[in-house]
N, C-alpha and C positions, 0 to 999 in steps of 0.2 A: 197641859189640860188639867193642873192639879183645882184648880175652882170646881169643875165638875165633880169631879171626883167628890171633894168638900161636902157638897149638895145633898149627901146620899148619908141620914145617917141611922143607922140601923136597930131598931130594939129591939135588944133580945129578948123581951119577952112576947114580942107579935115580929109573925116571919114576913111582914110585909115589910115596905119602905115608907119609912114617914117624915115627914117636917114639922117645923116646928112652923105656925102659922102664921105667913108673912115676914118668914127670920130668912130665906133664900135668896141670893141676889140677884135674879134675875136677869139683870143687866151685865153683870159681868159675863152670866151663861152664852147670855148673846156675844160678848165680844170675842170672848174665848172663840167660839164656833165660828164666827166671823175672821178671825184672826187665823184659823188653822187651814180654810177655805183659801184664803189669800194665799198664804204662803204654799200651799198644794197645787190649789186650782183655780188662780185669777181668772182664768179665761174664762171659766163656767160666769164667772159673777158679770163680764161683758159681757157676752151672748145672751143669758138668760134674762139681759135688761129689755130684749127687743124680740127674744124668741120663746116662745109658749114650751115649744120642745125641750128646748135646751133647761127653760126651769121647772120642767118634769127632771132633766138629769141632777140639778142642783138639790130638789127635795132632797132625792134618794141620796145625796150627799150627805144631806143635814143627818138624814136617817140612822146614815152608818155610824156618823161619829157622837152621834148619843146611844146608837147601842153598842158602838164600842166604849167606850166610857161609864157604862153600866149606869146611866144617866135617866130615870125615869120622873119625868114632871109631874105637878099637882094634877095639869090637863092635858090635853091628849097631845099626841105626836105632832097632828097636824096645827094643833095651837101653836108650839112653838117655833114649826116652820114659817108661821108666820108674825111672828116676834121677832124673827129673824131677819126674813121677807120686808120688812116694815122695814127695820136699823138699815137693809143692805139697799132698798129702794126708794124710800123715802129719805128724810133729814133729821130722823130722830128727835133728838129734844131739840134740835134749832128750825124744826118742823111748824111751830104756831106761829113762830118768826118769816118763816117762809112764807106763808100763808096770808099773814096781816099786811094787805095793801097800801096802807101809810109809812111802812116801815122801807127804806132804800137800802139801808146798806146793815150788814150783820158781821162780826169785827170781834176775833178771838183770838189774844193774843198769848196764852197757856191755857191750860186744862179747865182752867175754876176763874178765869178772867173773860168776859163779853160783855160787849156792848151793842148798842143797834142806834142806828139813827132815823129819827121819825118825824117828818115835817122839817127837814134840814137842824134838829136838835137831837143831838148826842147824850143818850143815857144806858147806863149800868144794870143790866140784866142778871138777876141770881140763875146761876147755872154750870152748872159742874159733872167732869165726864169722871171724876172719883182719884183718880191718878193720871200720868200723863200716857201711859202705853196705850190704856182706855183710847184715848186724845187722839196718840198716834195711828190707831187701826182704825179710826172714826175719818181720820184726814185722808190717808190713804185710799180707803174705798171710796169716799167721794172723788178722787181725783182719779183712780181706777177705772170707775165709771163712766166718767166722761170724758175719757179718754186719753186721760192723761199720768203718768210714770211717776213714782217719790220713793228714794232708796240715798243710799250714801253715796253714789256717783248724781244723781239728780233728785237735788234735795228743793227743791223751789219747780210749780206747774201752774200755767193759767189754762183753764179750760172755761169753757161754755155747756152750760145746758138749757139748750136750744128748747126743748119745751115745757120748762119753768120759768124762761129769759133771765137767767142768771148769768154772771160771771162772776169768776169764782179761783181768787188765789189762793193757793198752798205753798209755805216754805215751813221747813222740816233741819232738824239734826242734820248735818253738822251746817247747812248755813245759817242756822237759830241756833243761838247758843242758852235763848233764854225757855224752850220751849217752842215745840210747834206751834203754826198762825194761820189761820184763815179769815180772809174776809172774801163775803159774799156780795155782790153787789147787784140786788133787785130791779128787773125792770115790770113797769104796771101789767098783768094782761090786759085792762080796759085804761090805754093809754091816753092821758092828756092831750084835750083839744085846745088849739091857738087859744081859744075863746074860755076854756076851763084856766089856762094859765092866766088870763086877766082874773080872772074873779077869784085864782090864788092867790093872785097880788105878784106873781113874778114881772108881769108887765104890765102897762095901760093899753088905753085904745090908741095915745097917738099912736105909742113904739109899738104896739101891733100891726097899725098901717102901714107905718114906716117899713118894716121886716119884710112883710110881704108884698108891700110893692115893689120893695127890691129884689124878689124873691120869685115873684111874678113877669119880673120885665129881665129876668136870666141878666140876675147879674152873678155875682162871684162874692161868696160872704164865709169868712169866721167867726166861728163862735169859742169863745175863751176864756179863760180860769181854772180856778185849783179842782182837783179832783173834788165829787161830789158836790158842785157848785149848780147843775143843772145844765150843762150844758148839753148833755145828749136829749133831754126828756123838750128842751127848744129845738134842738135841733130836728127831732122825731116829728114832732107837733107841725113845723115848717113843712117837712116833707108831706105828713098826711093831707096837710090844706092845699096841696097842688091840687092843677087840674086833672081829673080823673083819669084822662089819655096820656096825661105825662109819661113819659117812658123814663125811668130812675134805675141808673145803677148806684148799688151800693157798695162798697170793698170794705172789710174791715179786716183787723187782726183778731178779734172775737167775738162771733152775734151781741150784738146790743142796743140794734135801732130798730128790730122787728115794724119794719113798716105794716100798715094796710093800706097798700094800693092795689092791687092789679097787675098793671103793667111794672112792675116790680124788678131788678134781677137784685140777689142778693148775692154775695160771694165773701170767702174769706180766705186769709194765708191757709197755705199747708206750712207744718213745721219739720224740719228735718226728722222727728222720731217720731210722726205718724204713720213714714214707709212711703217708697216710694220717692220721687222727685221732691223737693221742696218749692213751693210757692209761695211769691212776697210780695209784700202790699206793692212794692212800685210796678212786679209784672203783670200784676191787675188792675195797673193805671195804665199801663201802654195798651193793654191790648183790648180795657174798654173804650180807646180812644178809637177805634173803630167799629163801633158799634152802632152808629150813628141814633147815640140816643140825644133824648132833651138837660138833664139832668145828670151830672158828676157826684155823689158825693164819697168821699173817704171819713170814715169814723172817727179816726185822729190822727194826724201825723205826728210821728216820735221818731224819724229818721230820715234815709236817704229817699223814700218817697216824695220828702219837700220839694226834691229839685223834677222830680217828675209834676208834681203839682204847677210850680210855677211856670215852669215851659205849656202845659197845656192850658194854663189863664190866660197865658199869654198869644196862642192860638186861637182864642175865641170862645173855647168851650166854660160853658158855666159850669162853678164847683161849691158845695157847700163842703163844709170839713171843721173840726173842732179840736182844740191844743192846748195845753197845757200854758198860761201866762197870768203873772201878776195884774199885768193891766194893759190894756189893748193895744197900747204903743211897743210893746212887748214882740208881739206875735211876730211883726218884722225880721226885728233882729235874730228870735230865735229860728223861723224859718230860711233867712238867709245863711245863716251859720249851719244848721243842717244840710243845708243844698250845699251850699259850702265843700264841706266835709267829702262829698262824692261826685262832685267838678271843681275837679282846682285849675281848670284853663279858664272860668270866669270870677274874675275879682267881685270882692261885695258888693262895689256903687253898681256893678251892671244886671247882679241879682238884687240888691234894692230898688233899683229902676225896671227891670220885671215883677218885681212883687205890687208896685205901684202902676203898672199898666194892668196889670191883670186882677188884682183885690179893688171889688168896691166898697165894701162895708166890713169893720170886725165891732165884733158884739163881747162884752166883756161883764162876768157872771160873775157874783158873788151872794152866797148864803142865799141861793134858790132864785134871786130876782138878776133883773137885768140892772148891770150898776152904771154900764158908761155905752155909748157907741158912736161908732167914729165913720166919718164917709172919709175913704183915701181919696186923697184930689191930684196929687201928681210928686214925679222925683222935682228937688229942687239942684240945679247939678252948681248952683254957683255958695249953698251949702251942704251939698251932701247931705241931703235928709227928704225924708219924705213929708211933705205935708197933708197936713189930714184937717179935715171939718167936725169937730164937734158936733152931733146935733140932739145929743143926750147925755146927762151928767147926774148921777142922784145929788 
């Protein structure tokens, strides 16, 4: 706590404490105090996110350890409890970022290095946490808080926070070698309608018709490409335009589709280090198969829930879902090779020839708009491949 300490300097010839005006660094005071907190007493800093009580205990925390430190600010106590307050519950300086609803995703790759992207363009933000310890107590408490762990045994965390609709990675020493990283990835709170995405130009009116009539008449559709390509904010948009009574479950590995429906369920993994049992996306494929809803959808597949996926398109039930590919003829081979991976008693042509019984349409995203989409038409078994219809190409 030697910055505090710093803070205080004394002249002898008046018995008060004085500063020099606007020479104290304020920010570091904050971290210092923030950083001592953590390492003492993380738990106050969860609880006190959701309990009134508990951040009456966190005050009198802050309390202590500026009258231990013989730490007396320009303003009162209770100011820089909430200076404090602010850094530990808000996002600090990546806070006006957080805030500007054009901006999706916020992307910091050391201390004095960020970027944001806005309207699917990539630009360099001036912003700097001073040194990287700064950095690393700023990474930590976000990921703290949301409920998620970063130390030398678990140095990388994806958490959600569920009422900003963020998500939000952290990797940290020793699996960054170059410096701690966080990107944040924004979702709207006044989310994009089918009909706001045409007049952004992600799509026209035919491929809007297209979408949702497929979408409407339960059929089974992907949506695909690179990260930050737009595929959740279509995917979102699809869902809201259902019908009002639709019944929709959603499963993801981390909130991200914040539906407004109604009739809504939403659900996510548990991870082994949030206690308790662990829950995974594929046990919350099986077990919404009886639910007897309208509506499947899963947030992304990136593992062995593919082969859960395909068995249940393959049973009739309609699914949206969205994955990681190059380009729409993609998505196949990479969900086949997934399912793959966690049934080796069926060969690929018989999970390609499920993947073609059961997908009708994949939708393939690039740079915010819709670039290609494909109607699957059936397995061809005398070449092993699946054919597909074109009925959109930029």
């Amino acid at each position: 706590m030697a910055v505090l300490k710093r803070l205080c300097e004394y002249n002898e010839t008046n018995t008060n404490m004085k500063y020099a005006k606007g020479d104290y660094p304020l920010g570091e005071v904050v971290i210092d105090i923030v950083s001592e907190i953590l390492e003492t007493s993380p738990e106050l800093v969860i609880d006190a996110y959701t309990d009134k009580k508990r951040r009456q205990m966190l005050e009198s925390r802050i309390i202590k350890i500026l009258e231990k430190e013989e730490y007396f600010a320009i303003g009162s106590k209770m100011e820089m409890i909430k200076k404090v307050f602010d850094f530990m519950f808000g996002y600090g300086q990546l806070q006006e970022y957080i805030d500007d609803e054009d901006i999706s995703d916020i992307d910091g790759v050391r201390y004095n290095r960020f970027s944001i992207k806005k309207k699917g363009i990539r630009y360099p933000i001036e912003l700097d946490f001073g040194n990287e310890m700064n950095y690393l107590v700023y990474c930590k408490l976000i990921a703290l808080r949301n409920g998620g762990i970063l130390n030398d045994n678990d140095s990388h965390c994806r958490v959600a926070d569920v009422e900003r609709k963020l998500r939000i990675n952290i990797s940290i020493y020793p699996r960054n070698i170059s410096g701690s990283a966080i990107c944040i990835r924004k979702h709207r709170n006044n989310a994009y309608t089918i009909n706001d995405l045409v007049t952004l130009g992600m799509l026209d009116c035919k491929n809007k018709d297209l979408i949702m009539q497929t979408a409407e008449n339960r059929k089974t559709m992907i949506i695909c490409g690179k990260g930050g390509s737009g595929k959740t904010t279509l995917l979102r948009a699809i869902i809201n335009s259902l019908p009002d009574m639709e019944r929709v479950l959603i499963v993801e590995s981390d909130a991200e589709l914040y539906p407004k429906k109604d009739f809504c369920i939403e659900q996510r993994v548990k991870r082994s280090n949030e206690g308790g049992n662990p829950i995974t996306l594929d046990m919350l494929i099986k077990d919404g198969l009886t639910m007897s809803l309208d509506t499947y959808c899963i947030g992304e597949i990136i593992g062995s829930e593919a082969i859960d996926f395909i068995d249940a398109c393959c049973s009739g039930h309609r699914f949206f879902t969205t994955m990681h590919a190059d380009k729409a003829q993609d998505c196949a081979n990479r969900i086949v090779a997934l399912a793959k991976s966690s049934d080796k008693q069926r060969d690929e042509s018989m999970l390609a020839r499920m993947f073609a019984d059961g997908v009708d349409m994949v939708i393939h995203m690039e740079d915010f708009k819709v670039d290609e989409i494909l109607n699957v038409k059936y397995y061809d078994t005398t070449k092993n491949e699946i054919i597909y219809e074109r009925i959109y190409s930029q």
